[in-house]
C-alpha positions as CSV (number, residue, x, y, z in Angstrom):
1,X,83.8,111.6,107.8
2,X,84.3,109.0,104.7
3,X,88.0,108.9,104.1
4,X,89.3,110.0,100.4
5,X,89.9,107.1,98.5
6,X,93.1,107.3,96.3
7,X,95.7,106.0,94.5
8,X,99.4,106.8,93.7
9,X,101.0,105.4,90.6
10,X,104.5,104.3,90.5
11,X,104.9,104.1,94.4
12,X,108.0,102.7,94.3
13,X,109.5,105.5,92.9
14,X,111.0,108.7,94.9
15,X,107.8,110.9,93.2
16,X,104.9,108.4,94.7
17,X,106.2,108.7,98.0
18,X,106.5,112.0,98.0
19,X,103.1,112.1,97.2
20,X,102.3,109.7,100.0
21,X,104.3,111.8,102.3
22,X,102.5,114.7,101.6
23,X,98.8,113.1,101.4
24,X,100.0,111.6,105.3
25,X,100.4,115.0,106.4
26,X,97.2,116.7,104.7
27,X,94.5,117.2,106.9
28,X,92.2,114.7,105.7
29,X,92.9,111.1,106.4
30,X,93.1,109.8,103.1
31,X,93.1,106.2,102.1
32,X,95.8,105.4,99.8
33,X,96.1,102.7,97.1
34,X,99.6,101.7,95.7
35,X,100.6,100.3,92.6
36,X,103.8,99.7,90.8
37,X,105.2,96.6,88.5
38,X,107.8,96.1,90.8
39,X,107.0,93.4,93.2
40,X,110.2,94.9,95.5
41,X,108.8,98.2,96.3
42,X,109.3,99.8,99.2
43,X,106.7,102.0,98.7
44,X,104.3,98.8,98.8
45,X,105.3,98.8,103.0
46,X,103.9,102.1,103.5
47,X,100.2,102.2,101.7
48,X,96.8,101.3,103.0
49,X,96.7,98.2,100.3
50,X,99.4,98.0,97.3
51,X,98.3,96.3,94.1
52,X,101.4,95.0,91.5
53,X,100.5,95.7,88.5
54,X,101.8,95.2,84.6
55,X,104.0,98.2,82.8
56,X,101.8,100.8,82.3
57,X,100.2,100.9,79.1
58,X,100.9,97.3,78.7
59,X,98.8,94.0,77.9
60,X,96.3,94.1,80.8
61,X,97.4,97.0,82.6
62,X,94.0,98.7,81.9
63,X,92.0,95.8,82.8
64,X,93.9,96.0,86.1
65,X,93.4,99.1,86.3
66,X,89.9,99.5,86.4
67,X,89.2,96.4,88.4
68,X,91.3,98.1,90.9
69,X,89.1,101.1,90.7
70,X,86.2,99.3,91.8
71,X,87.3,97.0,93.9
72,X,89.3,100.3,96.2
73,X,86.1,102.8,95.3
74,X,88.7,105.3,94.0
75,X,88.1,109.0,93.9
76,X,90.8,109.9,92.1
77,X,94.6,109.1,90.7
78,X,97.5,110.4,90.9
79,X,100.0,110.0,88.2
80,X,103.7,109.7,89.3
81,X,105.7,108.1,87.0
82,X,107.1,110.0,84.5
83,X,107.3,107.4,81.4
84,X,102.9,106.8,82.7
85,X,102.6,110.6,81.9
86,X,101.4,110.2,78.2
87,X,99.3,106.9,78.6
88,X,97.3,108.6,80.9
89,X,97.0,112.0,79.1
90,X,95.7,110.3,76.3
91,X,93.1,108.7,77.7
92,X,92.6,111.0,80.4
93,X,88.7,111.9,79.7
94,X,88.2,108.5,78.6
95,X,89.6,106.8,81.4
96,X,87.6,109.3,83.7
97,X,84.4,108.6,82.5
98,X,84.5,104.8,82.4
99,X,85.7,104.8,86.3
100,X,84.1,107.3,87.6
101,X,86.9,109.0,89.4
102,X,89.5,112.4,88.6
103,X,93.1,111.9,86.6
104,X,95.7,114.6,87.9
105,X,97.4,114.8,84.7
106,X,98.1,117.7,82.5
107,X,96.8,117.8,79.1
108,X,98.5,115.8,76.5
109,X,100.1,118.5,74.5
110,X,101.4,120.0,78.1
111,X,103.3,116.5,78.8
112,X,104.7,116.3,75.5
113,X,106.3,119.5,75.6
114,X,107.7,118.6,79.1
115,X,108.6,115.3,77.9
116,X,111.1,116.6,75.4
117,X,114.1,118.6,75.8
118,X,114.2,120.1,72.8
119,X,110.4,120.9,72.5
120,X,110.6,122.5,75.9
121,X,113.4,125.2,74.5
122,X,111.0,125.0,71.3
123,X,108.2,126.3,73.4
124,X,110.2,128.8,75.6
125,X,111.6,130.4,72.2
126,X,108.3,130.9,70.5
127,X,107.0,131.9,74.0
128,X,109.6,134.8,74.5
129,X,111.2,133.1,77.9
130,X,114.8,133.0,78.6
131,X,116.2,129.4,78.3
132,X,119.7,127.8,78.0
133,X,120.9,128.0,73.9
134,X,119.9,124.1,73.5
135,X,121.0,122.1,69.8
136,X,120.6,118.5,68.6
137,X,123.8,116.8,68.9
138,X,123.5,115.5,65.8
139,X,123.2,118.8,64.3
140,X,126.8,119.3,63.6
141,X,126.4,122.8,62.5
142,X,124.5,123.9,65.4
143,X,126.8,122.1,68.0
144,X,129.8,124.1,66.2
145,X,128.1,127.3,66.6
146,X,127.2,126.4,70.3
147,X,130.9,125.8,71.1
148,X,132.1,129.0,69.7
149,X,130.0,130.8,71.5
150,X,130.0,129.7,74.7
151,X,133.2,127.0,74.5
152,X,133.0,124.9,77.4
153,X,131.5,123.3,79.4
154,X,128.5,122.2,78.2
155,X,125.3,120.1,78.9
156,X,124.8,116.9,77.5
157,X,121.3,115.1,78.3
158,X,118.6,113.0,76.8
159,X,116.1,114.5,75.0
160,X,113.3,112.1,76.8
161,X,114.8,111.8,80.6
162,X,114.3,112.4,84.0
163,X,116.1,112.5,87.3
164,X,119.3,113.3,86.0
165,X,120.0,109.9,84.1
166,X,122.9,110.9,81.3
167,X,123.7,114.1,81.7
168,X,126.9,115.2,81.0
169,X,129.3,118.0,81.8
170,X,131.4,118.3,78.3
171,X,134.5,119.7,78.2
172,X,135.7,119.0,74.7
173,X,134.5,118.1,71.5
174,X,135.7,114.5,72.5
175,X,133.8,114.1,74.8
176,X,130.6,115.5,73.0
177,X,131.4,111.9,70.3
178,X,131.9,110.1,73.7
179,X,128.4,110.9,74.5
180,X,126.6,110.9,71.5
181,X,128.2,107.1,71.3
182,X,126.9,105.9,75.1
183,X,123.5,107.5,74.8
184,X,121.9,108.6,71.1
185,X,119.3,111.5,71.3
186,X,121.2,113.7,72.9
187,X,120.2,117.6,73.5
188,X,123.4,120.1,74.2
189,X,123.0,122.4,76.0
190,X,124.6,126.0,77.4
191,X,126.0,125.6,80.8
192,X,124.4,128.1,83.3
193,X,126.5,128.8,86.6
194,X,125.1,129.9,89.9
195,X,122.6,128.1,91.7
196,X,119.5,126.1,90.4
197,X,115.9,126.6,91.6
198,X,112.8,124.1,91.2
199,X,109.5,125.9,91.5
200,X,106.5,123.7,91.9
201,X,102.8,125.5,91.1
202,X,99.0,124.2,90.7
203,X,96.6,125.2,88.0
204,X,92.8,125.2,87.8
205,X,90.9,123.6,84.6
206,X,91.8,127.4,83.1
207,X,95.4,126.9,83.3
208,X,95.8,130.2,85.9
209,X,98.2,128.9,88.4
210,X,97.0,129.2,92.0
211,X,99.4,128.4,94.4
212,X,103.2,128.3,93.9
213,X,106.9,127.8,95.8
214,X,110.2,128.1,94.9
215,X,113.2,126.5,96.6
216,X,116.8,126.8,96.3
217,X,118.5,123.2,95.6
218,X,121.6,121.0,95.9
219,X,121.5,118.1,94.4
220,X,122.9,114.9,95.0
221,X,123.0,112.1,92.1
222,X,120.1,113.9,90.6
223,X,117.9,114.1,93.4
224,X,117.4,117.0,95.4
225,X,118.9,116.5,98.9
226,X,118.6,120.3,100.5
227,X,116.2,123.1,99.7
228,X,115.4,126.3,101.3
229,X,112.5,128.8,101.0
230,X,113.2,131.8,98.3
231,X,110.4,134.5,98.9
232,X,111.0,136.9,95.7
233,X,108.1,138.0,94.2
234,X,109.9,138.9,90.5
235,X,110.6,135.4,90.6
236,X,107.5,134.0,91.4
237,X,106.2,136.3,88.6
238,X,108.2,135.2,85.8
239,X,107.1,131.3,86.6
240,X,103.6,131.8,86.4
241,X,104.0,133.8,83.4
242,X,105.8,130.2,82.0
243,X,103.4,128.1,83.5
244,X,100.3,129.7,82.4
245,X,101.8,130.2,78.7
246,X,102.7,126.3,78.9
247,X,98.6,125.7,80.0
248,X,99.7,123.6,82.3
249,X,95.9,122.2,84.5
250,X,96.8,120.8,87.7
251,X,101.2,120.1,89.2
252,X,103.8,121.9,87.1
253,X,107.4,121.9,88.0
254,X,110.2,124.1,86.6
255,X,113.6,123.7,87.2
256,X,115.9,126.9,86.3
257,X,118.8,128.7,87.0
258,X,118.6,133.1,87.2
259,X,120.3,135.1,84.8
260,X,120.2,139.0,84.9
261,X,117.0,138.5,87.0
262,X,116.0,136.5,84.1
263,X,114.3,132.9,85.0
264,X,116.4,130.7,82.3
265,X,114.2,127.4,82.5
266,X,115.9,124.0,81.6
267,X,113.3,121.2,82.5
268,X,110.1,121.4,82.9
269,X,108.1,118.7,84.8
270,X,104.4,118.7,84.1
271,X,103.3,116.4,87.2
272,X,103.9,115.9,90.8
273,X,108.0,116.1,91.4
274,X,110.1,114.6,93.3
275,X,110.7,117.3,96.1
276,X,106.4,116.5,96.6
277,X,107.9,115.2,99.6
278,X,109.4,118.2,100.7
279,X,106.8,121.1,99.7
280,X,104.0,120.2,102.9
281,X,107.2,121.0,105.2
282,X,107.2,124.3,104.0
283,X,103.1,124.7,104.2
284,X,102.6,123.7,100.6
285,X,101.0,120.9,100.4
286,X,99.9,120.9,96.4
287,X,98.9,117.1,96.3
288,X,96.1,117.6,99.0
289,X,95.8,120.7,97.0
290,X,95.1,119.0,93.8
291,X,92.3,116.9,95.7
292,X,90.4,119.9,96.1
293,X,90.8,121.8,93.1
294,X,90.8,119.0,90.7
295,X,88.5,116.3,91.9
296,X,86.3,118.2,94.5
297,X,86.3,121.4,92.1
298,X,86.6,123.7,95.3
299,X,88.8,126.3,95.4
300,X,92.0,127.0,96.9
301,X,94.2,129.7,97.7
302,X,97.6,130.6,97.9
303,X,99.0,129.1,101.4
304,X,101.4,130.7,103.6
305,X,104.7,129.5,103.4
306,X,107.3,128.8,106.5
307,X,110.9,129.8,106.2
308,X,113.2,126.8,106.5
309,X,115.9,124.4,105.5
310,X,114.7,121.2,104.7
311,X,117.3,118.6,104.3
312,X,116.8,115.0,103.4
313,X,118.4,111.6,104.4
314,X,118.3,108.0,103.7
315,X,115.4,105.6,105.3
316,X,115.1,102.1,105.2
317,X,112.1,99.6,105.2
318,X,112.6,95.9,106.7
319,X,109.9,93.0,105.8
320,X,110.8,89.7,108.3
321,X,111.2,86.2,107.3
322,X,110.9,87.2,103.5
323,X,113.8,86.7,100.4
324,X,113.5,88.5,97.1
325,X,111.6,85.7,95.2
326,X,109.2,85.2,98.5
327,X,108.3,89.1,97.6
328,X,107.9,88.1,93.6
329,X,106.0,84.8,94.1
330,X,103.6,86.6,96.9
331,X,104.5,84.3,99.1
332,X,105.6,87.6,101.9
333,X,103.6,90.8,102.4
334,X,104.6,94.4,102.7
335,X,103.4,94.8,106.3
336,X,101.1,98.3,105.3
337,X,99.1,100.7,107.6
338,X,95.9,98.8,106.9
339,X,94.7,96.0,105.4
340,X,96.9,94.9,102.5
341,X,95.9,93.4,99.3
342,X,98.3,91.2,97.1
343,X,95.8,90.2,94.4
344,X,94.2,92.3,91.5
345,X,90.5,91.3,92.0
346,X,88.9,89.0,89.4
C-alpha cells in the first residue's frame, strides 16, 4: 500500500511534532515532509525529508511552497504554526486547487475568533457560554469595574498570543500599568481557581464535532507537562455545544476551567495543539483522524479512550561533526528516517 504523503508546517515547533508523534503512531505509515524557517530545528532530525523554508506568507514562501508540493507528491498539509493560521485560511480553497492536495485549517472567520482574546469572549457572550469577565486594558472604565468586582488577582495576556507568552498574574493596579508598559494590547481578565482542562475535538465540513477528549492539565512554563483522562459526559456536552456554535471544520482546542458545572472557556485554539502529542496515548489519535475525514472524506467515529496519566519529559536530538552555522549554510544534515532533502527544488 502507497504511503500518505504529507507535510507538517512549523516542525520545529512543540505543535508539529506533536503532530509527527501522533502521525508515527497511526496505523498507516505515513511519509512526512517537514518544513520550518529555522535552519536549527530539531524537528528537521526526525522527518522523512525537511525542507527550510521563508516566513510564512513571506516573499517566496508560496513559490516554495508549491514546488515543494510537487516535488514530495503531497496529499495534504497540516498547519501548525499558530501565526501560519490565517495565511493559510485565506487562501485555503485557492491554495487547494492549484496543488492538488487538502489544507487542515479551519475557516477563516473560525481562526480569527481564536486568534483574538477579546473576540473569543466576544463570541462566547453573544453565543450564551460561560467565559472569564475579559476587558481591554486600555479601557480604564472597564478595568475599574473589573477590579471592584472581583479585586485581585487578575489575568493579564495578549490579545494575539499563544503558549502562555505574557501572561500575567496581577495583584495590583501597579502592576496592571507595569504590564500595559512591557507588552501593549493587553486583555484582563477574571481569575478562575481550580484546575484547568484542554479539550481537543474534530469536525466534518458541517462543523458537527465527531470525536472529542478532555484532559486535566498542569502546566509548566506554558506547556502542558501532565494530563489525565476526565470521562464526564456533562462536560463533553458543553464543548461540543462551543465547538459547533464556533463552526469550527476539522482540530479545535478549548482550554477552560469549571465553574458551577459550568465550562468557563478562556482560549480557544482552532488547529492542532500542542498536547497532539499526547492525545494518540490515550486512543485519540485526531491527526490521523483528520486524514480520513478531511482529505479521504471517510468517516470516522468516536474512538475509545484508555484511562491514564500521561506525563512528559525533556528529549534531546544530537547531529555529529556539525556547528550552528554548518546547520545555516547546509553544509551538515539532520540525519532523518529517510532520505533527506536540503534544497527547495528548482
Amino acid at each position: 500500500m502507497t504511503s500518505p504523503r504529507v507535510l507538517i508546517t512549523g516542525i520545529g515547533g512543540n505543535v508539529g511534532q506533536g503532530v509527527l508523534k501522533a502521525l508515527r503512531a497511526s496505523t498507516r505509515a505515513f511519509h512526512v515532509v517537514g518544513i520550518d524557517m529555522e535552519a536549527l530545528s530539531a524537528g528537521f532530525s526526525l522527518v522523512d525529508s525537511y525542507y527550510q523554508t521563508p516566513r510564512t506568507g513571506d516573499s517566496g514562501f508560496r513559490e516554495a511552497l508549491a514546488a515543494i508540493a510537487e516535488q514530495e507528491k503531497l496529499g495534504a498539509i497540516y498547519v501548525c504554526s499558530p501565526p501560519e493560521l490565517e495565511f493559510f485560511a485565506s487562501q485555503k480553497a485557492e491554495l487547494e486547487q492549484a496543488m492538488g492536495l487538502s489544507i487542515f485549517v479551519n475557516p477563516l472567520s473560525v481562526v480569527l475568533i481564536g486568534s483574538d482574546k477579546f473576540k473569543t469572549v466576544e463570541f462566547l457572550s453573544r453565543a450564551g457560554f460561560a467565559f472569564p469577565e475579559t476587558v481591554l486594558c486600555d479601557n480604564e472604565d472597564g478595568v475599574r469595574r473589573l477590579i471592584e468586582r472581583h479585586g485581585f488577582p487578575l489575568i493579564a495576556k495578549p490579545r494575539s498570543g499563544s503558549s502562555s507568552r505574557n501572561v500575567f498574574t496581577i495583584k495590583s493596579a501597579a502592576e496592571i500599568e507595569a504590564a500595559v508598559t512591557l507588552v501593549p494590547d493587553l486583555v484582563l481578565q477574571q481569575f478562575l481557581p481550580g484546575d484547568e482542562f484542554t479539550a481537543a475535538t474534530l469536525s466534518d465540513f458541517h462543523g458537527k464535532v465527531r470525536a472529542l477528549i478532555v484532559l486535566r492539565r498542569d502546566l509548566l512554563q506554558g506547556t502542558t507537562y501532565r494530563t489525565e483522562l476526565i470521562e464526564d459526559q456533562e462536560l463533553h456536552d458543553q464543548v461540543v455545544q462551543i465547538v459547533e456554535a464556533l463552526g469550527a471544520v476539522g482540530p479545535c482546542n478549548l482550554q477552560f476551567r469549571v465553574v458551577d458545572g459550568r465550562v468557563n472557556v478562556f482560549e480557544i485554539n482552532p488547529r492542532f495543539s500542542g498536547t497532539s502529542g499526547i492525545r494518540y496515548l490515550y486512543g485519540f489519535n485526531d491527526c490521523e483522524m483528520a486524514f480520513d475525514l478531511l482529505h479521504l472524506k471517510t468517516e470516522v467515529a468516536q474512538p475509545a479512550l484508555h484511562k491514564a496519566v500521561v506525563l512528559r519529559y525533556w528529549n534531546e536530538i544530537c547531529i555529529p561533526d556539525a556547528g550552528f552555522e554548518d546547520l545555516r549554510e547546509g553544509r551538515a544534515r539532520h540525519d532523518g528516517f529517510e532520505t533527506v532533502i536540503r534544497e527547495i527544488p528548482a
